[in-house]
N, CA, C and O atoms as a Tinker XYZ file with bonds, in Angstrom:
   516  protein
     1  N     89.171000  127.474000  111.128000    73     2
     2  CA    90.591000  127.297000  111.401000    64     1     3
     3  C     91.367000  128.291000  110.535000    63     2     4     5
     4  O     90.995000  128.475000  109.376000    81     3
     5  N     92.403000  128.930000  111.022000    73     3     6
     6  CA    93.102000  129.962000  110.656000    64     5     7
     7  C     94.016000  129.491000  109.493000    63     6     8     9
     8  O     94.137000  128.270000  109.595000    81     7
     9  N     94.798000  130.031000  108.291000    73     7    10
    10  CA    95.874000  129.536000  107.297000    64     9    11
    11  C     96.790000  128.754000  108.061000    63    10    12    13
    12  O     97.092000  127.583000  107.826000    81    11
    13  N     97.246000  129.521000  109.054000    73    11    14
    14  CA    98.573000  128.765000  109.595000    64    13    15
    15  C     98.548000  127.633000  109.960000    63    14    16    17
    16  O     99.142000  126.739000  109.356000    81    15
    17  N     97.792000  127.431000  111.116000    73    15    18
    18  CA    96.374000  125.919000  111.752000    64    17    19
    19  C     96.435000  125.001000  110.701000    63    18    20    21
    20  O     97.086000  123.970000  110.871000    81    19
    21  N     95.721000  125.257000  109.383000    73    19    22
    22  CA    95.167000  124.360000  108.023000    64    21    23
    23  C     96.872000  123.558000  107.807000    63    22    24    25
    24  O     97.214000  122.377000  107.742000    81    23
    25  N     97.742000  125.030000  107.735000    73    23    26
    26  CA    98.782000  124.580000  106.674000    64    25    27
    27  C     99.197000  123.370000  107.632000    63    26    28    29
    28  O     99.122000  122.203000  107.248000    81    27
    29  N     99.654000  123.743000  108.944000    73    27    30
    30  CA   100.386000  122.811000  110.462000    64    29    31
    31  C     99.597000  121.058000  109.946000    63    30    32    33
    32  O    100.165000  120.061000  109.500000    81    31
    33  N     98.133000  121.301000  110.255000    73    31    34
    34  CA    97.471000  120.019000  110.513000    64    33    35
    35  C     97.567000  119.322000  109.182000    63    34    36    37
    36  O     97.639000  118.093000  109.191000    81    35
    37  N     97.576000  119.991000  108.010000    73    35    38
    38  CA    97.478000  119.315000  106.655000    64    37    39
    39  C     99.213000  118.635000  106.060000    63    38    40    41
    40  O     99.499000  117.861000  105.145000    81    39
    41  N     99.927000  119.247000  106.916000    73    39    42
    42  CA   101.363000  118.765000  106.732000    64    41    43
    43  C    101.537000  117.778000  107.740000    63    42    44    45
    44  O    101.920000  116.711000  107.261000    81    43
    45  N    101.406000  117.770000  108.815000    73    43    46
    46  CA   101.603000  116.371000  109.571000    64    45    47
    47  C    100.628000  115.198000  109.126000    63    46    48    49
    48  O    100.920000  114.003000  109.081000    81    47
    49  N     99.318000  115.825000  108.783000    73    47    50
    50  CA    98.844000  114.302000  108.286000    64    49    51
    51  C     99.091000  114.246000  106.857000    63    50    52    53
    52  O     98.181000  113.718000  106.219000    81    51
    53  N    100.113000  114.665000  106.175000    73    51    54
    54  CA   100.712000  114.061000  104.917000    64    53    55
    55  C    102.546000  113.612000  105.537000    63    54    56    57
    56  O    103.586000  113.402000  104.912000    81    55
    57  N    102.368000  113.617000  106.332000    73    55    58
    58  CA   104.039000  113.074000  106.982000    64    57    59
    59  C    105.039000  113.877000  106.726000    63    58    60    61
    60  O    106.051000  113.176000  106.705000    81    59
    61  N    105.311000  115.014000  106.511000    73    59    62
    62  CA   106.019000  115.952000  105.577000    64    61    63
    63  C    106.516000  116.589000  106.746000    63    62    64    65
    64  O    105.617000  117.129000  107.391000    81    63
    65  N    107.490000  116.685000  107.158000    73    63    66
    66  CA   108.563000  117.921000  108.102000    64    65    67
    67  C    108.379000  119.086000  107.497000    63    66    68    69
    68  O    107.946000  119.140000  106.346000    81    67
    69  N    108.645000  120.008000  108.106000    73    67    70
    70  CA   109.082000  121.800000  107.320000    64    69    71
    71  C    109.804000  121.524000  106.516000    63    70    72    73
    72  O    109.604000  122.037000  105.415000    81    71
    73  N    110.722000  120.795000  106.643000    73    71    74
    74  CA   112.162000  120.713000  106.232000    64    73    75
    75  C    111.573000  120.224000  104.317000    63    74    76    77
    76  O    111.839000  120.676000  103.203000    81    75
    77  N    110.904000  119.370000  104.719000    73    75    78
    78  CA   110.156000  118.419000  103.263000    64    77    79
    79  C    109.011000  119.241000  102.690000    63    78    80    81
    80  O    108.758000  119.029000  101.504000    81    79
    81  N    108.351000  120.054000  103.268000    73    79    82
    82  CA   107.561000  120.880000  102.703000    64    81    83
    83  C    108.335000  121.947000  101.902000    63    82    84    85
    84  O    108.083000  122.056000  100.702000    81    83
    85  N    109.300000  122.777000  102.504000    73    83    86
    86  CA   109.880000  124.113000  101.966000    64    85    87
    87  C    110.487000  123.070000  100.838000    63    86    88    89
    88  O    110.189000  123.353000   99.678000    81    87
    89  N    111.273000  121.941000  101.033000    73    87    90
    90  CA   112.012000  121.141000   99.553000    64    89    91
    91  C    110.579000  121.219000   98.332000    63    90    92    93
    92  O    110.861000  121.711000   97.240000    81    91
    93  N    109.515000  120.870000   98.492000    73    91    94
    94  CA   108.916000  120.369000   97.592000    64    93    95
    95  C    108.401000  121.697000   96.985000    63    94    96    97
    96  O    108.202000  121.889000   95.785000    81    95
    97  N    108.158000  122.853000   98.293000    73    95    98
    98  CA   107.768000  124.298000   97.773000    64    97    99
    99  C    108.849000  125.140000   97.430000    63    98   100   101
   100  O    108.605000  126.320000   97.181000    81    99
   101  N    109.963000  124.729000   97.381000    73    99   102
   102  CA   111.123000  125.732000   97.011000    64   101   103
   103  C    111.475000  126.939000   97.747000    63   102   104   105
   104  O    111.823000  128.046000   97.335000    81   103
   105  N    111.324000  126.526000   98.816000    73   103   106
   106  CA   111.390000  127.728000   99.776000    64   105   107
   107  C    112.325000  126.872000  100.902000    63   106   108   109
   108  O    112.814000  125.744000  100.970000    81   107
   109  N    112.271000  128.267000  101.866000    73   107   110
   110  CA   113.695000  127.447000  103.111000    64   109   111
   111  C    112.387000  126.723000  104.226000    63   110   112   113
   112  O    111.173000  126.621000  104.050000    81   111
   113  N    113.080000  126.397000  105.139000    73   111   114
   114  CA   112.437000  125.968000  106.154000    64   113   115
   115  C    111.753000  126.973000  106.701000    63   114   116   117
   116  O    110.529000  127.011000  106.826000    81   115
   117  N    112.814000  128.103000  107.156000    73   115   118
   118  CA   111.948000  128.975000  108.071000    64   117   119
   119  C    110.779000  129.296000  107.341000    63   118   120   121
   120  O    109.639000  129.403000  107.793000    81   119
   121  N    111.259000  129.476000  105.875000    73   119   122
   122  CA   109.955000  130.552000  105.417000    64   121   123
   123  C    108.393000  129.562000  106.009000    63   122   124   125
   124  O    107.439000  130.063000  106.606000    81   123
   125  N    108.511000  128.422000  105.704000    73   123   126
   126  CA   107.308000  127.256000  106.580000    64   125   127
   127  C    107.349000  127.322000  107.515000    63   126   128   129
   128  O    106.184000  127.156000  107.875000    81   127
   129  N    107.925000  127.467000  108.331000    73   127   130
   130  CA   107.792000  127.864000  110.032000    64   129   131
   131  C    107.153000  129.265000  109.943000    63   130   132   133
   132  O    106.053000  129.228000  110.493000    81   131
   133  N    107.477000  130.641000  109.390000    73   131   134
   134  CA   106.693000  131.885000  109.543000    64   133   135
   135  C    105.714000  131.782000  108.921000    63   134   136   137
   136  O    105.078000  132.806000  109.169000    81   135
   137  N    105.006000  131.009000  108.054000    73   135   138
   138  CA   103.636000  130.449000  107.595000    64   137   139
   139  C    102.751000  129.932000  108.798000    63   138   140   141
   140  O    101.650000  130.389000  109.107000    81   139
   141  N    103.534000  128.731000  109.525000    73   139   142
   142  CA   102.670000  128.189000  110.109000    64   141   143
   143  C    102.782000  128.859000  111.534000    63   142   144   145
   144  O    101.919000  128.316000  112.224000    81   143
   145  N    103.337000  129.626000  112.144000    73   143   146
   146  CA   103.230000  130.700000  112.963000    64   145   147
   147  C    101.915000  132.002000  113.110000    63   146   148   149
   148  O    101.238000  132.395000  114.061000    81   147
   149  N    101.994000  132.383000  111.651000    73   147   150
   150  CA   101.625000  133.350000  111.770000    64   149   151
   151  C    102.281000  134.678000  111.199000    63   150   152   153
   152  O    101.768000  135.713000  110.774000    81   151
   153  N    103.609000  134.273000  111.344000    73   151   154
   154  CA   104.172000  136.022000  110.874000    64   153   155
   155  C    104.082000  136.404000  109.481000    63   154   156   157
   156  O    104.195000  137.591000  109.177000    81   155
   157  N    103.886000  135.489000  108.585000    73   155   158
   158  CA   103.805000  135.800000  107.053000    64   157   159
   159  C    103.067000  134.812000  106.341000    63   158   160   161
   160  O    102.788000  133.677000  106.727000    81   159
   161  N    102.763000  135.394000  105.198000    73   159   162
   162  CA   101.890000  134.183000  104.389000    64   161   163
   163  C    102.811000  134.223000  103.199000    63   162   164   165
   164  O    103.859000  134.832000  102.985000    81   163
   165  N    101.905000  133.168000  102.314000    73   163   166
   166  CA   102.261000  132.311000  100.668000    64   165   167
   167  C    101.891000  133.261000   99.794000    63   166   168   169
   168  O    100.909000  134.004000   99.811000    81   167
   169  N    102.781000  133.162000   99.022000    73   167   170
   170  CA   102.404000  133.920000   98.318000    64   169   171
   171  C    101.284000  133.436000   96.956000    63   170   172   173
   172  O    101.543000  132.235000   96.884000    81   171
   173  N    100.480000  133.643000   96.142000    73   171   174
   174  CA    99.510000  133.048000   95.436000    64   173   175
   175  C    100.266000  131.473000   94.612000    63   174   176   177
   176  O     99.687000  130.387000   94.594000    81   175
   177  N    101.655000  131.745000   93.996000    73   175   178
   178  CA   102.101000  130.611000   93.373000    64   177   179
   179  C    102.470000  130.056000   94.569000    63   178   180   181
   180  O    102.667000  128.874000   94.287000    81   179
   181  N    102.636000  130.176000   95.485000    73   179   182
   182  CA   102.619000  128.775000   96.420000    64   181   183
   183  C    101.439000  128.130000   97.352000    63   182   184   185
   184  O    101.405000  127.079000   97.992000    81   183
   185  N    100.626000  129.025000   97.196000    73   183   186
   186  CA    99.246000  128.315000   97.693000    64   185   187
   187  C     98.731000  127.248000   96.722000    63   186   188   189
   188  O     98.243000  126.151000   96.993000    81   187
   189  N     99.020000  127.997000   95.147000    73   187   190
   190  CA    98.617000  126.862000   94.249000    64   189   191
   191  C     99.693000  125.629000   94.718000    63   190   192   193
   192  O     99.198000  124.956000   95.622000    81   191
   193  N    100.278000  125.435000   94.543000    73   191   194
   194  CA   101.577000  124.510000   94.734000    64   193   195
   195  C    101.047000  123.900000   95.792000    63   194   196   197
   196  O    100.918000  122.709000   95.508000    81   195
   197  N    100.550000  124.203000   97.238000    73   195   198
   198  CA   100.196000  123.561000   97.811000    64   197   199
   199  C     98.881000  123.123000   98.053000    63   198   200   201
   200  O     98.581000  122.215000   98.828000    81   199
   201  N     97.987000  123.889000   97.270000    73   199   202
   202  CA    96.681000  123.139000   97.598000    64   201   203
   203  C     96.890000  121.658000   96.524000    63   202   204   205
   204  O     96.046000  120.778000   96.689000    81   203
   205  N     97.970000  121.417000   95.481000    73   203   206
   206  CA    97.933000  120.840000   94.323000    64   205   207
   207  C     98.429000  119.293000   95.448000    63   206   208   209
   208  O     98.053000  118.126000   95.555000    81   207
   209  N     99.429000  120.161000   96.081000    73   207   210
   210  CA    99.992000  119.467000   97.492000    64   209   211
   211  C     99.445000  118.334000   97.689000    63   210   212   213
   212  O     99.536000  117.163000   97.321000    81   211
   213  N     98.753000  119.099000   98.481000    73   211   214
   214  CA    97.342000  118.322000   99.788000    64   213   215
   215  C     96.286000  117.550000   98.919000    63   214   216   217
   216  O     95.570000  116.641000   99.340000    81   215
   217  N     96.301000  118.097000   97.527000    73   215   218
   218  CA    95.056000  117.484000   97.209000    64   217   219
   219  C     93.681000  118.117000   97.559000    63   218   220   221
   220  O     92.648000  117.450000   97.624000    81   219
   221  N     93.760000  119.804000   97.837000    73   219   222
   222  CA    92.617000  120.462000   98.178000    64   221   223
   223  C     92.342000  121.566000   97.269000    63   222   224   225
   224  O     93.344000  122.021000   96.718000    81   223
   225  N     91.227000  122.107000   96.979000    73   223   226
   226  CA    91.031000  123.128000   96.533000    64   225   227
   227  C     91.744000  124.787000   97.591000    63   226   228   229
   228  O     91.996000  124.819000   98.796000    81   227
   229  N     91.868000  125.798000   96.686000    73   227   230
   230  CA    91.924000  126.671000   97.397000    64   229   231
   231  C     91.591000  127.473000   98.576000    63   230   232   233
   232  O     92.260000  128.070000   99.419000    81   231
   233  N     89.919000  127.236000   98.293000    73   231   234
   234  CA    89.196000  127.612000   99.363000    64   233   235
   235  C     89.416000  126.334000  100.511000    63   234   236   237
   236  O     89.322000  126.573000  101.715000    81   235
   237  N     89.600000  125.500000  100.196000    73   235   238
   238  CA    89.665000  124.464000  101.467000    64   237   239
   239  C     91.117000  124.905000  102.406000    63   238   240   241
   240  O     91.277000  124.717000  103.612000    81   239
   241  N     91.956000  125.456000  101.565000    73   239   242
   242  CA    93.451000  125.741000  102.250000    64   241   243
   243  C     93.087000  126.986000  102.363000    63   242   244   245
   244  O     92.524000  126.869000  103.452000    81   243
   245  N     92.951000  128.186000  102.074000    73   243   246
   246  CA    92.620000  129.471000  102.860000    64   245   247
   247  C     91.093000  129.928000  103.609000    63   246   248   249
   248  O     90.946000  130.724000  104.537000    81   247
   249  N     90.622000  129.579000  103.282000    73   247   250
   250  CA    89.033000  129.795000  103.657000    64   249   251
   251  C     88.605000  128.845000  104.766000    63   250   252   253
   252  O     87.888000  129.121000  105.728000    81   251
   253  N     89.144000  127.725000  104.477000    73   251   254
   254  CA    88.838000  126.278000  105.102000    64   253   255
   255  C     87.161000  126.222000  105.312000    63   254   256   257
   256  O     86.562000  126.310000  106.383000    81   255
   257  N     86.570000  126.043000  103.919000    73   255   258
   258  CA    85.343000  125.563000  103.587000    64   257   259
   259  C     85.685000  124.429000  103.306000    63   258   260   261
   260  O     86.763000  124.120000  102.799000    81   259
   261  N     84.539000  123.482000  103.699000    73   259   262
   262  CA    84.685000  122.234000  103.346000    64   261   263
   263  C     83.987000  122.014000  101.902000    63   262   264   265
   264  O     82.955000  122.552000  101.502000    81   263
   265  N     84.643000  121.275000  101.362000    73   263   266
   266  CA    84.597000  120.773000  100.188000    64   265   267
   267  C     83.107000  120.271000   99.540000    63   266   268   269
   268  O     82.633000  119.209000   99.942000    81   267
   269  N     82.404000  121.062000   98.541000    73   267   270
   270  CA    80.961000  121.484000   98.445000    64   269   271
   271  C     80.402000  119.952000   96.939000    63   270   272   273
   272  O     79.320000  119.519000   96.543000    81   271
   273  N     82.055000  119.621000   96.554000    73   271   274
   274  CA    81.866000  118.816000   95.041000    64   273   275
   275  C     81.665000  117.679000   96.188000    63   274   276   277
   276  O     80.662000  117.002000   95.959000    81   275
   277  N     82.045000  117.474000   96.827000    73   275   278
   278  CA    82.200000  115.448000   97.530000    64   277   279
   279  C     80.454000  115.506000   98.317000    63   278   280   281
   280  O     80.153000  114.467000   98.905000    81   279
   281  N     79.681000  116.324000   98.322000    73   279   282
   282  CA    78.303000  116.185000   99.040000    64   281   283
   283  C     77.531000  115.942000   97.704000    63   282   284   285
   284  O     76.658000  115.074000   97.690000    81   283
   285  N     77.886000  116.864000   96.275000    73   283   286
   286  CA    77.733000  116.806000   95.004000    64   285   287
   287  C     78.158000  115.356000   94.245000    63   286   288   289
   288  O     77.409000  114.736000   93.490000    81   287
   289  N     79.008000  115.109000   94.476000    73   287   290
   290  CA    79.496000  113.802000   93.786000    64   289   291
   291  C     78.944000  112.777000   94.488000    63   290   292   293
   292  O     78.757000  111.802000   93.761000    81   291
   293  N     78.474000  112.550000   96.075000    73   291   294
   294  CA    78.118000  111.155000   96.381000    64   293   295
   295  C     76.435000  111.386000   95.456000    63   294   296   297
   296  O     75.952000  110.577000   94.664000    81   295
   297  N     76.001000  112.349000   95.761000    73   295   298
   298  CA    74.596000  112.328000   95.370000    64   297   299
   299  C     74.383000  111.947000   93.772000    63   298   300   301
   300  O     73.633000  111.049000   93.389000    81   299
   301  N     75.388000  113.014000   92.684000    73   299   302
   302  CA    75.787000  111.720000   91.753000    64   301   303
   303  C     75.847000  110.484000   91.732000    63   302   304   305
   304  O     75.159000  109.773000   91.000000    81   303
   305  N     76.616000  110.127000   92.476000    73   303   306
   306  CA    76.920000  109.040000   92.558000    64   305   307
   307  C     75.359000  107.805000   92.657000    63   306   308   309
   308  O     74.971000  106.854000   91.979000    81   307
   309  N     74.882000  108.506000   93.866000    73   307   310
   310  CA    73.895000  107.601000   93.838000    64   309   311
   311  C     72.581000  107.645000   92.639000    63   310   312   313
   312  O     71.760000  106.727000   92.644000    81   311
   313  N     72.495000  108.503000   91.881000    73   311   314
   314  CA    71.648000  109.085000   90.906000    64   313   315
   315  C     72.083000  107.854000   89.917000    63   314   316   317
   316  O     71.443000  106.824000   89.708000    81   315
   317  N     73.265000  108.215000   89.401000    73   315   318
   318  CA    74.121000  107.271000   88.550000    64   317   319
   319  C     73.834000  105.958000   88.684000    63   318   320   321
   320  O     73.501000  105.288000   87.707000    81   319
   321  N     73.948000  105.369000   90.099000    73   319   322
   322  CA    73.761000  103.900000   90.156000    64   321   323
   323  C     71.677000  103.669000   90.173000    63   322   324   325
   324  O     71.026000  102.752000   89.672000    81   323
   325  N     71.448000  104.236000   90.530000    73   323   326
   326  CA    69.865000  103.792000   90.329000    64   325   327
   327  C     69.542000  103.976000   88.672000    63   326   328   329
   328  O     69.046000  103.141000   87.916000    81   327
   329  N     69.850000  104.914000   88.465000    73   327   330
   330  CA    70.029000  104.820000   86.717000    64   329   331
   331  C     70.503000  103.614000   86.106000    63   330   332   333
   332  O     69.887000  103.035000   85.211000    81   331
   333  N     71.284000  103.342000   86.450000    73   331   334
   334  CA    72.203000  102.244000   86.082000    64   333   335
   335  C     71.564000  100.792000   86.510000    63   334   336   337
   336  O     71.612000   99.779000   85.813000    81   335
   337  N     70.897000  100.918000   87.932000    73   335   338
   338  CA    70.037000   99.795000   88.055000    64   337   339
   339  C     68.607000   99.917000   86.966000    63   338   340   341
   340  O     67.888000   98.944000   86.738000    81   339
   341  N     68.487000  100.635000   86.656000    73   339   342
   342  CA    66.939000  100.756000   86.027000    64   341   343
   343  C     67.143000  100.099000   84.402000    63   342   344   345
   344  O     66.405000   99.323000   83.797000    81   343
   345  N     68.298000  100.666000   84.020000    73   343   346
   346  CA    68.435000  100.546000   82.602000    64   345   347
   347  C     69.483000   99.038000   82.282000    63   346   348   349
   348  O     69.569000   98.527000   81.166000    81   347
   349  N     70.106000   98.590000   83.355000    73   347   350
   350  CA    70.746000   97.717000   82.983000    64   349   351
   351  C     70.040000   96.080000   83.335000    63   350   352   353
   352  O     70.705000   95.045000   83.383000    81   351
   353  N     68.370000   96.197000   83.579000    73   351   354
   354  CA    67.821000   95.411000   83.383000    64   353   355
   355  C     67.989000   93.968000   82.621000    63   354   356   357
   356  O     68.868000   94.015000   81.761000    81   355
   357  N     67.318000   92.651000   82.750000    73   355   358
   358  CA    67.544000   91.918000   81.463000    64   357   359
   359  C     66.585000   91.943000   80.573000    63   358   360   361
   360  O     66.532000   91.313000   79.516000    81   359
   361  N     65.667000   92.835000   81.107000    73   359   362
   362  CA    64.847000   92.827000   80.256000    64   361   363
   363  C     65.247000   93.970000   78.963000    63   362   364   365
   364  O     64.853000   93.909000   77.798000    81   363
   365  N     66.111000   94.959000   79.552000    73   363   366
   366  CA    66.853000   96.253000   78.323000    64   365   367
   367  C     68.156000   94.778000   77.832000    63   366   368   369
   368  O     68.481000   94.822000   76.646000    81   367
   369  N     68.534000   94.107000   78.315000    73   367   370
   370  CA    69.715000   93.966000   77.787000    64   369   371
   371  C     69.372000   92.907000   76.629000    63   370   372   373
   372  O     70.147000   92.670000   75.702000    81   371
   373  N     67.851000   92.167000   76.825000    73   371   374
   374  CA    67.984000   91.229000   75.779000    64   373   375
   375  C     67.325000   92.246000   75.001000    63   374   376   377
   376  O     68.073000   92.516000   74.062000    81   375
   377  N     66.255000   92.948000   74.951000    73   375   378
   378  CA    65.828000   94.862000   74.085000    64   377   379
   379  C     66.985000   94.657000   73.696000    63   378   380   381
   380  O     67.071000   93.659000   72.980000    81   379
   381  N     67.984000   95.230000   73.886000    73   379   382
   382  CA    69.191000   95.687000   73.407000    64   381   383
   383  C     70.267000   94.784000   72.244000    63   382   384   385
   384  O     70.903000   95.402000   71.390000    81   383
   385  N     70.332000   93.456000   72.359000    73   383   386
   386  CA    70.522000   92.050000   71.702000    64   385   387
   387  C     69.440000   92.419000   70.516000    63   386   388   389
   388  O     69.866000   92.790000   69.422000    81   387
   389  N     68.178000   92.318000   70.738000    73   387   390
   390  CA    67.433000   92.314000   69.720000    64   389   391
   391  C     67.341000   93.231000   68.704000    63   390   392   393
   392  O     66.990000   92.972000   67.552000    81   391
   393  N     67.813000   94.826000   69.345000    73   391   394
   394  CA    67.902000   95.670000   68.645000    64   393   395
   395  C     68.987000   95.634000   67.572000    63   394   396   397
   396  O     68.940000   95.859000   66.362000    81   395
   397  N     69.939000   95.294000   68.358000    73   395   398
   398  CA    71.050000   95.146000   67.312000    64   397   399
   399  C     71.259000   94.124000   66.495000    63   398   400   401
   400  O     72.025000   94.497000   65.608000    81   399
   401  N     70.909000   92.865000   66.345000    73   399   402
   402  CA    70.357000   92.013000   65.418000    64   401   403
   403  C     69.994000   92.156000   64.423000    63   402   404   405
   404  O     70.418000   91.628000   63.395000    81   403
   405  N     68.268000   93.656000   64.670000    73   403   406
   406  CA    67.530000   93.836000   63.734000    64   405   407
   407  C     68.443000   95.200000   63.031000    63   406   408   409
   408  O     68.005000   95.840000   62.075000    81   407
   409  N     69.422000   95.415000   63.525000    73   407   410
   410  CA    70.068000   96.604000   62.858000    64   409   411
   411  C     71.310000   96.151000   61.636000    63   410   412   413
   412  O     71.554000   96.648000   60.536000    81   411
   413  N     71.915000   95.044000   62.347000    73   411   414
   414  CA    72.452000   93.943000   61.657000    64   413   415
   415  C     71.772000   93.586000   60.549000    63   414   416   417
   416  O     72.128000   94.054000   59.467000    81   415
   417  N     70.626000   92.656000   60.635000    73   415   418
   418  CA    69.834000   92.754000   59.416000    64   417   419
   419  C     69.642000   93.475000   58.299000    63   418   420   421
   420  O     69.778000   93.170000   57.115000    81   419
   421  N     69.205000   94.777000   58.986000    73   419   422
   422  CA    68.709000   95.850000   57.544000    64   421   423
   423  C     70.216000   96.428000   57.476000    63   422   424   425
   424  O     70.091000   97.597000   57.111000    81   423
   425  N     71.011000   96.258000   57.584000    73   423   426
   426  CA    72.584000   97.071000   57.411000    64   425   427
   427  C     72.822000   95.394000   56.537000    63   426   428   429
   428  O     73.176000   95.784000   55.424000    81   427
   429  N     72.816000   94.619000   56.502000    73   427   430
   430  CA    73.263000   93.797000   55.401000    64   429   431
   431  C     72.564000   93.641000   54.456000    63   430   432   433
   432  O     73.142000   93.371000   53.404000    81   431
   433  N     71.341000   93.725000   54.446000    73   431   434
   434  CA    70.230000   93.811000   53.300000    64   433   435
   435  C     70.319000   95.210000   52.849000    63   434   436   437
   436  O     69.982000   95.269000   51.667000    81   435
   437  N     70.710000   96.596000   53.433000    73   435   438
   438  CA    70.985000   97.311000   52.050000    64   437   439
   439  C     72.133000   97.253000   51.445000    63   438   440   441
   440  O     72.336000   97.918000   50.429000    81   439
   441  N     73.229000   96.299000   52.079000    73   439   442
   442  CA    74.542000   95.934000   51.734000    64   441   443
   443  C     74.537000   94.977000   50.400000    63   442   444   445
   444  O     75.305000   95.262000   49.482000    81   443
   445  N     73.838000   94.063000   50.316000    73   443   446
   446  CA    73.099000   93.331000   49.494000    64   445   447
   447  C     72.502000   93.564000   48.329000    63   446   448   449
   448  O     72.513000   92.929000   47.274000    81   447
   449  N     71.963000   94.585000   48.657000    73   447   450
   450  CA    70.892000   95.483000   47.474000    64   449   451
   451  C     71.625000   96.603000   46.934000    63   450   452   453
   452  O     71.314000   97.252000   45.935000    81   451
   453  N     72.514000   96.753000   47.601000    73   451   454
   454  CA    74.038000   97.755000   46.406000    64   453   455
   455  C     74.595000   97.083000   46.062000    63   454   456   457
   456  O     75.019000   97.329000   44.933000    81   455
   457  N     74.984000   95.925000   46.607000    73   455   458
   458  CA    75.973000   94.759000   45.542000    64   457   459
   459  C     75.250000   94.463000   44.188000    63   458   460   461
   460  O     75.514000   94.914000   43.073000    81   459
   461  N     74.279000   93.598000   44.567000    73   459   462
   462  CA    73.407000   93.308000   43.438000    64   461   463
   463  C     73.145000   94.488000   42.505000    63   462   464   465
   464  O     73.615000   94.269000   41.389000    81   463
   465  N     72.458000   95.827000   42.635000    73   463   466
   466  CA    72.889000   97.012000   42.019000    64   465   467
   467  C     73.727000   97.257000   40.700000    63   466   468   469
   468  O     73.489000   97.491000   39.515000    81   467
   469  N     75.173000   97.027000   41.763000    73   467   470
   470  CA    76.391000   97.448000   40.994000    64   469   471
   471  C     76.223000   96.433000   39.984000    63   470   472   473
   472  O     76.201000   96.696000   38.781000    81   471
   473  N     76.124000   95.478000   40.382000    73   471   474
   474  CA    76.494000   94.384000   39.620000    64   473   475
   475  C     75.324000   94.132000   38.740000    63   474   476   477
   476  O     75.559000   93.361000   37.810000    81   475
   477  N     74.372000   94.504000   38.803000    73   475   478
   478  CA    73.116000   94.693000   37.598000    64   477   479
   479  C     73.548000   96.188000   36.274000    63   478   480   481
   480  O     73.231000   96.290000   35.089000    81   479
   481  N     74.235000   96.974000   37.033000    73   479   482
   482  CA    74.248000   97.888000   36.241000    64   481   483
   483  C     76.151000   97.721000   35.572000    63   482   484   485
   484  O     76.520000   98.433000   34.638000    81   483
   485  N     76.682000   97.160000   35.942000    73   483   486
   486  CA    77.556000   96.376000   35.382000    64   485   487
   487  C     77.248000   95.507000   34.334000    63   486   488   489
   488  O     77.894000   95.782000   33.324000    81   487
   489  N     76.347000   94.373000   34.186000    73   487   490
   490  CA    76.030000   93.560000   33.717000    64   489   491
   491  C     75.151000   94.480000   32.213000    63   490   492   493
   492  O     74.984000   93.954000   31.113000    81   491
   493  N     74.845000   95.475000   32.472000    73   491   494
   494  CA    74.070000   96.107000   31.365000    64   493   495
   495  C     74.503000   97.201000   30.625000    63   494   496   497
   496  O     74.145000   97.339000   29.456000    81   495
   497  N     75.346000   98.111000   31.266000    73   495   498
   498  CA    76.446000   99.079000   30.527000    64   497   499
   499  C     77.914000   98.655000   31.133000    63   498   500   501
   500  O     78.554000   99.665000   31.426000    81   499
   501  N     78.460000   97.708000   31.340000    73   499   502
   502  CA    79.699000   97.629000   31.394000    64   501   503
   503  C     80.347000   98.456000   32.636000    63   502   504   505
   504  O     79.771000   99.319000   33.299000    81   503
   505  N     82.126000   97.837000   32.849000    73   503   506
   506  CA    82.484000   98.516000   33.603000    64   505   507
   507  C     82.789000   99.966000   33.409000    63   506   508   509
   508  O     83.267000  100.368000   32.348000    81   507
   509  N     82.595000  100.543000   34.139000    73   507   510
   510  CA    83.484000  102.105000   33.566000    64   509   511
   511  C     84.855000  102.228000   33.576000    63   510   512   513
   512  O     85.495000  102.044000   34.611000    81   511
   513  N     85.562000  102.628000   32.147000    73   511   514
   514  CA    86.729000  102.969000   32.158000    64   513   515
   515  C     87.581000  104.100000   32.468000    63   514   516
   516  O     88.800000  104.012000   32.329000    81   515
């Protein structure tokens, strides 16, 4: 599909008149009518402006490639959740309870064993002044 085509079909299915497009792009009406004609194009700061628009990348508004991250992201996506099924087990989550328990533990027992410490070496040369 041609620039002009993209720009036409991507503005009616966002509800937007010429009239509401050139407002939001700072331009007049016509200049959106000789866009979507054919007789002239955008200039680079308003392609950005409007792919930011639509919600498309660049190449999707001039090139009209379809969008290469959303075939990328579902497959993420599903990577992510089987991961997520594997590890969020109950058998990792009580692992995980237990781990931190036993981390709890030895984090208060060397907490313990510097108190007592201080307080041994207090008890035998005094506080420091």
């Amino acid at each position: 599909m041609e620039f002009n085509n993209k720009l036409y079909e991507l503005r009616k299915q966002k509800g937007l008149s010429q009239e509401e497009l050139a407002s939001r792009l700072n331009v007049s009406r016509q200049t959106v009518s000789k866009w979507e004609v054919g007789d002239s194009s955008p200039d680079m700061e308003k392609l950005v402006a409007m792919s930011d628009l639509f919600g498309i990348t660049l190449d999707e508004l001039i090139l009209d490639k379809a969008p290469a991250s959303a075939e990328k992201s579902s497959e993420g996506a599903d990577k992510a959740g089987s991961i997520k099924e594997k590890l969020f087990t109950e058998e990792n989550r009580k692992k995980a309870k237990k781990g931190l328990k036993i981390a709890g533990i030895i984090f208060g027992a060397v907490l313990l064993i510097d108190i007592l410490s201080m307080i041994i070496y207090f008890v035998l040369y005094g506080a420091p002044t």
